[in-house]
N, C-alpha and C positions, 0 to 999 in steps of 0.2 A: 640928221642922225643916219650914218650908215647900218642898214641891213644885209644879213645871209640871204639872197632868193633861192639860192638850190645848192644840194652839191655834185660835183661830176666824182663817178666813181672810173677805172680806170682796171675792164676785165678780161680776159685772154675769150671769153664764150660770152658773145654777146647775149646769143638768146636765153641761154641759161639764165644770165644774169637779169635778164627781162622777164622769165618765168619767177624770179624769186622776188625781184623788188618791187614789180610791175603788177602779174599775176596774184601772187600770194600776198603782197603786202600794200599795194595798190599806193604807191608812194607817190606818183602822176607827177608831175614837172618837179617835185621839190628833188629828186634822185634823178640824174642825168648817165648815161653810158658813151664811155668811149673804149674802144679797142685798143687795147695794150697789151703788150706782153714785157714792158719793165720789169728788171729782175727787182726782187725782192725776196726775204726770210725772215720769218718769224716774227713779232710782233711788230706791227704797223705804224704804232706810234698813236691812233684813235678807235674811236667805237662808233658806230650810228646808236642812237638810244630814241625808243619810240615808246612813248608813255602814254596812256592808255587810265581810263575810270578806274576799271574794276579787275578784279583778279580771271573770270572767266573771261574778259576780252584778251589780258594777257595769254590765256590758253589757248584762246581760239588762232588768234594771231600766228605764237608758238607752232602749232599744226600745222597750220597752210606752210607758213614757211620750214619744216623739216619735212611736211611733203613735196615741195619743191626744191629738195636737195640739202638745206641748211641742215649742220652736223651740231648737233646738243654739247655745251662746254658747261650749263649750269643749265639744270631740270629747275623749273617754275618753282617756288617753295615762297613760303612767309619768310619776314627777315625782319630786325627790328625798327626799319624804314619803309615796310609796306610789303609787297609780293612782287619777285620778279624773274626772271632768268634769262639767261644768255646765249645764244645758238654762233655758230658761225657760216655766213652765206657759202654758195659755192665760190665766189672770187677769192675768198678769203676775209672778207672784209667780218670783221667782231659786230654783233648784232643787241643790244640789249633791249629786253621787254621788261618795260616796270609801271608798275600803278602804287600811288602813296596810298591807294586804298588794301586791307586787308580782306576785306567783304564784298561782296557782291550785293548792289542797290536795282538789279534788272537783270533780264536776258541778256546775256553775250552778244556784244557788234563786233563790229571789223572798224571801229572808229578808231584814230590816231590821236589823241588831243595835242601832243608836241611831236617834232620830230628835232634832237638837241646833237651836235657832233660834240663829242667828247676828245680833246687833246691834250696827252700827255705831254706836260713838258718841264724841261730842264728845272725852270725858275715860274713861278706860278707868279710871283709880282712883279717879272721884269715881263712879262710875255702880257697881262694884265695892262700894264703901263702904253706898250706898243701898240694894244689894241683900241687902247681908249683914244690914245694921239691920233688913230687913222677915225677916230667917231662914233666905236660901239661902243652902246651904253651898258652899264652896267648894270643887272637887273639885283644880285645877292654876291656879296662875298665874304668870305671867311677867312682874312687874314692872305698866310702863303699857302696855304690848304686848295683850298680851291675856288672859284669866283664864274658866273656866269653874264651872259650879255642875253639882253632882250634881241626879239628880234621874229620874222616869219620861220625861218628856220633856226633853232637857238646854237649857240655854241656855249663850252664851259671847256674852262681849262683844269687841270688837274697837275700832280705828279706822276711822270711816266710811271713810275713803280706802283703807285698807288691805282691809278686804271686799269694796270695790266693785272695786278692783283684783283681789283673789282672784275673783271671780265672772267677770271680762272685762267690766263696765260702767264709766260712768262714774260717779263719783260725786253730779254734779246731780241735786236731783229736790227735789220741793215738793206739800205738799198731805197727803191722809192719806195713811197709811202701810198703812191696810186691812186690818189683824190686832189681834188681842187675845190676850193670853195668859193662859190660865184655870186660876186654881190657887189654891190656901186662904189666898193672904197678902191675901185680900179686895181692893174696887177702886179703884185708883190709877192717875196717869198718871208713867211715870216721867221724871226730866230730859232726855229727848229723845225725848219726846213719845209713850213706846208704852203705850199701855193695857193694863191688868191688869182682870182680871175674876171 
């Protein structure tokens, strides 16, 4: 079965970006940095999403990283799939915090229970299809909706419109996308454009 082991993200301030991922969010080998200044505008094309027990870890989380620069797109709030909200890093990269919990079951950690990259694309069952031929399994899917793969680090595909709406952005944007995702199915780019490594 091929696995995600990390993803490289790709940010014009390295340190910064080591104070928000490193620092604040203590992501430790599964987030990699490389120095780029690739042009790029407006939506990315993915999200990092870090999912979390409880609604206080989602706050706490939330803090460290907007005190580490990350800009608030969607304040923490209940929602009819659990409590969650959205920050954007200082590289730019879309950040989601969510717990399918409503309630708080203990004190607030700094624990991550998944860390899942979310990919907007074209065709949710042609991009499905490609995935599965390179080996990842797939953990849930729902039709051409959406579909995810098991895995150390998780991926889930979506519709661009649809994640750029879940995020609070617009869906426009052009140029690279400024991640790679690094994992044993060796290096390819897939049909909307995201490099493997």
């Amino acid at each position: 079965m091929t696995s995600i082991d990390h993803i490289t993200l790709e940010v014009a301030d390295i340190a910064n970006a080591e104070r928000f991922y490193t620092g604040a969010l203590d992501l430790g080998a599964k987030v990699r940095l490389r120095a780029s200044e690739a042009p790029t505008t407006g939506f990315r094309g993915f999200t990092l999403s870090l999912l979390m027990s409880q609604p206080s870890t989602v706050n706490a989380l939330m803090d460290a990283a907007a005190e580490a620069g990350g800009k608030t797109l969607k304040p923490a709030a209940k929602s009819l799939w659990g409590y969650g909200g959205v920050l954007q890093a200082p590289d730019g990269t879309i950040v989601t915090f969510a717990s399918s919990s409503k309630k708080d079951t203990g004190p607030a950690t700094r624990q991550i229970d998944d860390v899942v990259i979310q990919l907007g694309v074209a065709d949710v069952a042609a991009s499905k299809r490609f995935y599965v031929a390179r080996g990842l399994e797939v953990g849930k899917s729902y039709g051409s909706k959406y579909v995810d793969f098991a895995g150390t680090v998780k991926l889930a595909l979506l519709k661009r419109k649809a994640l750029a709406k879940a995020a609070g952005v617009a869906p426009d944007g052009e140029g690279s996308h400024r991640f790679t995702i690094g994992s044993d199915a060796g290096a390819f780019t897939d049909p909307d454009g995201f490099g493997w490594e």
